[in-house]
N, C-alpha and C positions, 0 to 999 in steps of 0.2 A: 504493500500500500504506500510505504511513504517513499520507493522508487518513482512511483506511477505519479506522487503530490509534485516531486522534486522537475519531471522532466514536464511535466504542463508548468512550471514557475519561466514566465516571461524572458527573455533574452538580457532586456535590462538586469532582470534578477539572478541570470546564472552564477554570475561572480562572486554575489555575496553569499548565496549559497553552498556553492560547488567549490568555492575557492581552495576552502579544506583537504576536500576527498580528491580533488585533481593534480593539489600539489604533494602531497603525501603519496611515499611509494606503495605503491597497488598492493602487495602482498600484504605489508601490513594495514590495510585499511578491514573493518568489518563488514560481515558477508553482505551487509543490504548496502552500503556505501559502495562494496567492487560489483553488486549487481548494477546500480544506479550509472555509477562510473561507465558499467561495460556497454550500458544500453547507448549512453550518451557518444562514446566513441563510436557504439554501432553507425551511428544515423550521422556524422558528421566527421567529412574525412579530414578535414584540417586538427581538429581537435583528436582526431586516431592518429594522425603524423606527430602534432606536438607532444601527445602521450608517448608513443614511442620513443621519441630523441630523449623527454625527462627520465624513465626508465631508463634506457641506454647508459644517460650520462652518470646515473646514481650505480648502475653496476661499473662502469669504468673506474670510478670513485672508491669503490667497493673492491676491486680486483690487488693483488698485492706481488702482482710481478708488474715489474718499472716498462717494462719494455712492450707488452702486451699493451700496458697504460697508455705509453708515447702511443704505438700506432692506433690503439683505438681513437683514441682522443684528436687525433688529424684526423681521419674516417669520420668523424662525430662531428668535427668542423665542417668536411664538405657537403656531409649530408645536412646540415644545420642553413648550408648556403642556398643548397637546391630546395628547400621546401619553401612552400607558398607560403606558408605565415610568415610574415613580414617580423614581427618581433625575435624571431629566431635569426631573421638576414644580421641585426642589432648584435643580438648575443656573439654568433657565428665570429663578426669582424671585431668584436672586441676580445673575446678569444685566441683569436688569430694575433692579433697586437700581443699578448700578454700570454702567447703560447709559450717561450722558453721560461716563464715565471710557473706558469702553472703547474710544468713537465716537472720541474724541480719540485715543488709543494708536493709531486706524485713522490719523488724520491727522497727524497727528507721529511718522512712521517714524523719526526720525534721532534721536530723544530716548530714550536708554535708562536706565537706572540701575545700567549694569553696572561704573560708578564702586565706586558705594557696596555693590554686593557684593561686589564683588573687595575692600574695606576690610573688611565683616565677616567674608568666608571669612581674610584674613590675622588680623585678633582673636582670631577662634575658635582658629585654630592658636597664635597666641602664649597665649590661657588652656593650653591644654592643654598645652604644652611650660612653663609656669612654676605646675605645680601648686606650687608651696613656697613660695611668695609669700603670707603671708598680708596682709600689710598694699594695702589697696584704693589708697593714696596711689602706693604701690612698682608696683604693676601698671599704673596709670594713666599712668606715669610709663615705665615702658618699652615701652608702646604707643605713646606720643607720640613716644618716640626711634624707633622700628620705622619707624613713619609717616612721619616726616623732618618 
C-alpha cells in the first residue's frame, strides 16, 4: 500500500519523499522502500541509469584492491559522461579534475582528516557560544586556550 501512496505523490513531490530510499544503497534499504524504489526505476529510464552509476560508484568505494578501484572508477567516469542526466555530465567533469586526488583517497585508506574537523566543528561552537567578543585578538586567544 504505501509503494502504490509513494508513486501517485506528484513529481514536485518525489524528492522530498524519495530522496531517502534513492540515495541510500538499495540492499540496505527495507523490503517496501527497495519494492517502491524498484517500481520507480521500472517506469523511468533516467532514474534506472542514475540508480545504476550511485550503486556502481558505492561498490567501487566499497572494493579494497587499489587497482580494480583506479580502472573502475575511469569506467565510472565515462559512463557518468555518456548518460543523459545532465547532473551526472557535472559530477563526471569534476571527477575527472580531481581524479588523481580521488585515486589516492582509494589508496591511502588510513589517512583521514577527521583531525582537522573535529578542530573546526569545536571553532565553530566556540564562535557561536562567544558572540560578545568583539575584539579578533580576545577570540583568537580563547580558541588557543580551548585547543590546549
Amino acid at each position: 500500500m504505501q509503494s502504490r501512496v509513494i508513486l501517485e505523490v506528484t513529481a514536485s513531490n518525489w524528492n522530498l519523499v524519495l530522496q531517502s530510499p534513492l540515495l541510500s544503497r538499495f540492499k540496505k534499504l527495507p523490503l517496501e522502500q527497495q519494492i517502491a524504489c524498484s517500481r520507480m526505476i521500472f517506469y523511468n529510464e533516467d532514474l534506472r541509469k542514475a540508480h545504476h552509476l550511485k550503486e556502481w560508484f558505492y561498490s567501487i568505494c566499497q572494493n579494497r584492491k587499489y587497482s580494480e578501484q583506479r580502472r573502475q572508477f575511469r569506467l565510472w567516469i565515462q559512463e557518468a559522461e555518456s548518460c543523459r542526466v545532465a547532473e551526472f555530465h557535472k559530477v563526471a567533469k569534476c571527477y575527472q579534475n580531481w581524479a588523481r586526488e580521488i585515486c589516492a583517497a582509494f589508496k591511502h585508506t588510513d589517512i583521514t582528516n577527521g583531525t582537522t574537523e573535529g578542530f573546526n566543528n569545536r571553532i565553530k561552537v566556540l564562535k557561536r557560544t562567544s558572540y560578545g567578543i568583539h575584539r579578533f585578538e580576545r577570540l583568537r586567544t580563547r580558541i588557543l586556550m580551548a585547543m590546549n
